[in-house]
SEDOZA-696994 format. One record per residue (C-alpha): x, y, z; chain; residue number from 1; residue in three letters. Coordinates in steps of 0.2 Angstrom, whole numbers, plus 5000, padded with zeros to 4 digits. Example, Ala and Ser with C-alpha at 12.3 -4.5 7.8 and 13.67 -1.06 7.14 Angstrom:
<drengus>
+------+------+------+--------+-------+-------+
|   c1 |   c2 |   c3 | drengu | vomar | marlo |
+------+------+------+--------+-------+-------+
| 5062 | 4978 | 5039 |      A |     1 |   ALA |
| 5068 | 4995 | 5036 |      A |     2 |   SER |
+------+------+------+--------+-------+-------+
</drengus>
This chain:
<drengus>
+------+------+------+--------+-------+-------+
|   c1 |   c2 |   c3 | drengu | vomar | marlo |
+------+------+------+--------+-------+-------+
| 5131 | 5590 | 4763 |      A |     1 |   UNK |
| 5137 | 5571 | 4762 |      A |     2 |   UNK |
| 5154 | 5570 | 4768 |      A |     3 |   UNK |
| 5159 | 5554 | 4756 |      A |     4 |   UNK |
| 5159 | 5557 | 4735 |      A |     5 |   UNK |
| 5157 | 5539 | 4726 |      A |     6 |   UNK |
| 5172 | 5534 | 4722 |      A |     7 |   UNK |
| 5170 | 5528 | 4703 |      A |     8 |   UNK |
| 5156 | 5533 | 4692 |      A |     9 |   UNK |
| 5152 | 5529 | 4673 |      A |    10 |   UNK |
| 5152 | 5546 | 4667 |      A |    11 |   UNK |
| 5141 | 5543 | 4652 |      A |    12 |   UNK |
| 5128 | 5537 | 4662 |      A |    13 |   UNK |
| 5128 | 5552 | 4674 |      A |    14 |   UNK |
| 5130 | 5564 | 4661 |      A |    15 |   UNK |
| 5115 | 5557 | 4653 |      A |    16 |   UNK |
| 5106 | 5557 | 4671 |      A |    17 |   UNK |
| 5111 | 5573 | 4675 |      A |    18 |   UNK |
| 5119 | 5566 | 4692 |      A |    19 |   UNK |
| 5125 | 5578 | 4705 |      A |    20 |   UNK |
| 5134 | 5576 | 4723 |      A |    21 |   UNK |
| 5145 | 5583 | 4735 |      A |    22 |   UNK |
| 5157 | 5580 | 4749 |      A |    23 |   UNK |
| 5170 | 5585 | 4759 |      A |    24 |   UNK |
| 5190 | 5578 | 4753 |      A |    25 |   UNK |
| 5206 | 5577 | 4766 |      A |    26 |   UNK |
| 5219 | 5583 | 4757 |      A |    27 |   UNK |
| 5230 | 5568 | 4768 |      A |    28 |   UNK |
| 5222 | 5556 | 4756 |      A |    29 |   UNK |
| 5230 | 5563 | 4740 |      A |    30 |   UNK |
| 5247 | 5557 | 4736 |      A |    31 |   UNK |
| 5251 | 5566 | 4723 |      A |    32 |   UNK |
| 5248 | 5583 | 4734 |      A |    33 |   UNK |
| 5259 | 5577 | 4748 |      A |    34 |   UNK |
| 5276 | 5584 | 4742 |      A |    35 |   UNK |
| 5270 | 5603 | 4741 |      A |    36 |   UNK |
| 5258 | 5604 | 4760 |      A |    37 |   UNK |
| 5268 | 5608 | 4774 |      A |    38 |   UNK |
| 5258 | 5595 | 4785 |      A |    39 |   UNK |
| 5245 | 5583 | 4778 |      A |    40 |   UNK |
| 5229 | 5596 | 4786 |      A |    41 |   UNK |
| 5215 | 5601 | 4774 |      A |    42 |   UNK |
| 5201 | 5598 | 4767 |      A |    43 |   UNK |
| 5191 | 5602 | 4752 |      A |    44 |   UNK |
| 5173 | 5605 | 4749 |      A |    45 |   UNK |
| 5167 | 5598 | 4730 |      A |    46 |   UNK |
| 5150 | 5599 | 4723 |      A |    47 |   UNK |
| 5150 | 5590 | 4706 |      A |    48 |   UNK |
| 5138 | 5591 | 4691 |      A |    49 |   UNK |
| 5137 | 5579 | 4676 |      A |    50 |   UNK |
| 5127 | 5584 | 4661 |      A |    51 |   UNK |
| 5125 | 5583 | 4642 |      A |    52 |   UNK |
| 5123 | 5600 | 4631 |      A |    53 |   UNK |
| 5122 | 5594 | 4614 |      A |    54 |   UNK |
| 5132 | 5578 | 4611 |      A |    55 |   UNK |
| 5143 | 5584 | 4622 |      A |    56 |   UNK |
| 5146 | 5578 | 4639 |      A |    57 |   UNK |
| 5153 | 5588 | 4654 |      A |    58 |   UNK |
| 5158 | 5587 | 4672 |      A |    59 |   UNK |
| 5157 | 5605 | 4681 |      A |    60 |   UNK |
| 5161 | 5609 | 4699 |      A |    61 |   UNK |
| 5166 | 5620 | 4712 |      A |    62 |   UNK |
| 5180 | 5615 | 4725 |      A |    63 |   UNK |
| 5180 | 5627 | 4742 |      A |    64 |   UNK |
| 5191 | 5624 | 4757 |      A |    65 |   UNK |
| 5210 | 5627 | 4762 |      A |    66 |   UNK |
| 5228 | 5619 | 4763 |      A |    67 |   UNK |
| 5244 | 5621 | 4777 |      A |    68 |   UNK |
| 5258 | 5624 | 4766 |      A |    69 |   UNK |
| 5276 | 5633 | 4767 |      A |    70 |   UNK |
| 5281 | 5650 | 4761 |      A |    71 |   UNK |
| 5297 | 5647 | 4751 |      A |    72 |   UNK |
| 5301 | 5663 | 4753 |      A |    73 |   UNK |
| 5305 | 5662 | 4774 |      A |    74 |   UNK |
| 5301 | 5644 | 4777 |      A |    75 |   UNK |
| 5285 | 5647 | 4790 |      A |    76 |   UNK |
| 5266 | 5641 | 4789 |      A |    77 |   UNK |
| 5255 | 5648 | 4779 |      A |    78 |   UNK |
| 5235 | 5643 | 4777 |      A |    79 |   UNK |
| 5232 | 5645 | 4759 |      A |    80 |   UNK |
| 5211 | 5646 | 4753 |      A |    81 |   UNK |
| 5206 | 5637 | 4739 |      A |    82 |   UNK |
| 5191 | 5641 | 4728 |      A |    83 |   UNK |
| 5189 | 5638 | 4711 |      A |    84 |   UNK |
| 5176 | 5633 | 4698 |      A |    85 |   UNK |
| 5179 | 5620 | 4683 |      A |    86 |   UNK |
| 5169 | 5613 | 4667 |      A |    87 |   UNK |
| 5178 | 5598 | 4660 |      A |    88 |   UNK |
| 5173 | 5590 | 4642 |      A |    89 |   UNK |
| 5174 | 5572 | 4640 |      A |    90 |   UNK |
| 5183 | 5566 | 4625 |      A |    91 |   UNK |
| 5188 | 5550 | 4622 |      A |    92 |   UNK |
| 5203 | 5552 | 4611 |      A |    93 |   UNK |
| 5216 | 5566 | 4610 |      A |    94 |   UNK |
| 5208 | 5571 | 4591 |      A |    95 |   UNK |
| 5190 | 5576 | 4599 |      A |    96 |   UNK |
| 5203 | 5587 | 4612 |      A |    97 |   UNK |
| 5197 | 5603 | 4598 |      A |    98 |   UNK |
| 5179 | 5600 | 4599 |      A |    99 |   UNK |
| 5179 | 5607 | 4618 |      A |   100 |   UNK |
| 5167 | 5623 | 4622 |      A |   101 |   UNK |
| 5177 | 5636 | 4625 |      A |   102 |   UNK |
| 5183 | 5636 | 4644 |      A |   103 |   UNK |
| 5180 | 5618 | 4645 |      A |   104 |   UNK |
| 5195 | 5608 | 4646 |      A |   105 |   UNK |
| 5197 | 5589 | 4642 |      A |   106 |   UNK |
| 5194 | 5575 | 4654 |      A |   107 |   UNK |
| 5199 | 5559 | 4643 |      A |   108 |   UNK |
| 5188 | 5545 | 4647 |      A |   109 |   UNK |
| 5196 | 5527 | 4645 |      A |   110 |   UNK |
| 5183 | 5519 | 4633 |      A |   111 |   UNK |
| 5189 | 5502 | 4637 |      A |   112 |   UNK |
| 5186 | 5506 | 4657 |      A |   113 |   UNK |
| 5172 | 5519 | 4655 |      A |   114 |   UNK |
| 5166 | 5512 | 4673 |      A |   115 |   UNK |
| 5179 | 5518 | 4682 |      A |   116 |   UNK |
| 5182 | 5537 | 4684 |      A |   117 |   UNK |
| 5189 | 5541 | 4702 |      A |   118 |   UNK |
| 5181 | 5557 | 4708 |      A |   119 |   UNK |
| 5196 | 5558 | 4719 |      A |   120 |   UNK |
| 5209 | 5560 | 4705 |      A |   121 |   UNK |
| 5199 | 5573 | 4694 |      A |   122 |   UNK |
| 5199 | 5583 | 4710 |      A |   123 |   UNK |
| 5218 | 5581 | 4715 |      A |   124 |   UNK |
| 5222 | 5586 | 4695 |      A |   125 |   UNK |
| 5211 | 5601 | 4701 |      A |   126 |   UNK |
| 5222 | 5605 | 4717 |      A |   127 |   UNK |
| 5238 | 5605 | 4706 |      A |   128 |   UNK |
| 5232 | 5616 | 4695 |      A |   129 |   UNK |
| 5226 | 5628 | 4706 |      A |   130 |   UNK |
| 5240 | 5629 | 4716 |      A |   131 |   UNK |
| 5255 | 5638 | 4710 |      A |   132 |   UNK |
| 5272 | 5634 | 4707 |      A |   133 |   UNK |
| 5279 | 5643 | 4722 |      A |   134 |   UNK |
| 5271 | 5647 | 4736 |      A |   135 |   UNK |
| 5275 | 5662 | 4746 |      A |   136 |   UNK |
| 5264 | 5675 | 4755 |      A |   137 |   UNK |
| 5259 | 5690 | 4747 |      A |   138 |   UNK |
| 5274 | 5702 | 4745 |      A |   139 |   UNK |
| 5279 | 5710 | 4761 |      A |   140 |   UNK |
| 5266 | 5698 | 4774 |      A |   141 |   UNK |
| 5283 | 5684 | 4778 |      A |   142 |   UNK |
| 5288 | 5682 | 4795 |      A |   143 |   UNK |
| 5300 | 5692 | 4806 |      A |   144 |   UNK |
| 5314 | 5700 | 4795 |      A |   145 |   UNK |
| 5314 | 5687 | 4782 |      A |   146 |   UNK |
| 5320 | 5694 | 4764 |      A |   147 |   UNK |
| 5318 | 5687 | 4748 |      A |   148 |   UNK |
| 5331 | 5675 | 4741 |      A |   149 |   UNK |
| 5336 | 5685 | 4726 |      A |   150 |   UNK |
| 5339 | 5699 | 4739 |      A |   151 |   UNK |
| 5350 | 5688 | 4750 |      A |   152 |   UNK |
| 5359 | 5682 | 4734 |      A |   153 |   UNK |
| 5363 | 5702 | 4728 |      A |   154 |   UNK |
| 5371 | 5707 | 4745 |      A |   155 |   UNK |
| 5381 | 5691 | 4743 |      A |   156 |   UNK |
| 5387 | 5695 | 4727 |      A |   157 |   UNK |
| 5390 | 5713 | 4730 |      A |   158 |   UNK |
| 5402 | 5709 | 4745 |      A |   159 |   UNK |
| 5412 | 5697 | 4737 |      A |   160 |   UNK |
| 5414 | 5704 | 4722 |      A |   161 |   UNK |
| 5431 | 5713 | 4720 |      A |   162 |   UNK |
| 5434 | 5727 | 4709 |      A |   163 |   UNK |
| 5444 | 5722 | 4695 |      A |   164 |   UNK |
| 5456 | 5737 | 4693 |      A |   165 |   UNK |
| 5463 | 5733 | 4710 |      A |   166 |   UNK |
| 5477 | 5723 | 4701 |      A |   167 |   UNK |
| 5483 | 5739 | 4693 |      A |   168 |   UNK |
| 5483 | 5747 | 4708 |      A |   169 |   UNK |
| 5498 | 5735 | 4715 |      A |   170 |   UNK |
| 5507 | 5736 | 4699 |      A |   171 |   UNK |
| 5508 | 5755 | 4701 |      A |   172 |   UNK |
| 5518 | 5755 | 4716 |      A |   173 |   UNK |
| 5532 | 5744 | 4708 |      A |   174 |   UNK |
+------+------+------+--------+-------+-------+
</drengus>
């Protein structure tokens, strides 16, 4: 497997062609992922497929590999795997958005610029979909004693709540 995706592609024309390649993709490179890895480690395996069905084009793909990211639950390092498979329908407009395939999902194509998609960015809009919106190990697998934050918060509560009646209990002895 190549390790270096093209960087832009005309997507018409590869639809039409029928163009296929893969590579390899540090997650270090993607901005927009930054905030949510633990350390910029990572990488991601991508075999893309452009094709036509119809009048409709499409870009399909797998995405394989893994990412260092923080449990938010007790604050350690975890190694999450990634794996997923997409189909993307190209419109052009936001009105051809109800003319997808079902389990296609739109990838809107700048008519004016139809030279430049950057691979890079369709995969990164993959990442942050695939990955959730906290991250935490699987319940019970966090490191050394940790317990949920809601837990914490109830014993919190629990303890400095006081008991509401204990006012009538000083005005009973006077």
């Amino acid at each position: 497997m190549p390790d270096r995706l093209p960087i832009f592609v005309n997507p018409e024309h590869a639809a039409i062609r029928g163009f296929r390649t893969s590579g390899r993709l540090m997650l270090q490179n993607m901005a927009r992922l930054q905030d949510r890895l633990l350390a910029p480690y990572g990488e991601v395996e991508v075999d893309l497929v452009f094709g036509k069905q119809g009048r409709r084009m499409y870009l399909a793909g797998t995405l394989s590999g893994w990412a260092a990211l923080q449990c938010q639950r007790c604050l350690q390092k975890m190694t999450m795997d990634i794996a997923t498979e997409f189909r993307l329908g190209f419109v052009f407009s936001e009105a051809e958005i109800d003319g997808l395939l079902p389990g296609e999902e739109p990838l809107l194509i700048d008519a004016d610029n139809k030279d430049a998609l950057r691979l890079a960015s369709v995969i990164e809009d993959e990442l942050e979909l695939l990955l959730p919106m906290v991250i935490k190990h699987p319940e019970g697998q966090c490191q050394s004693g940790a317990e949920p934050a809601q837990e914490t918060a109830k014993k919190e509560l629990k303890t400095s709540r006081k008991n509401p009646f204990d006012v009538l209990v000083d005005l009973k002895k006077h």
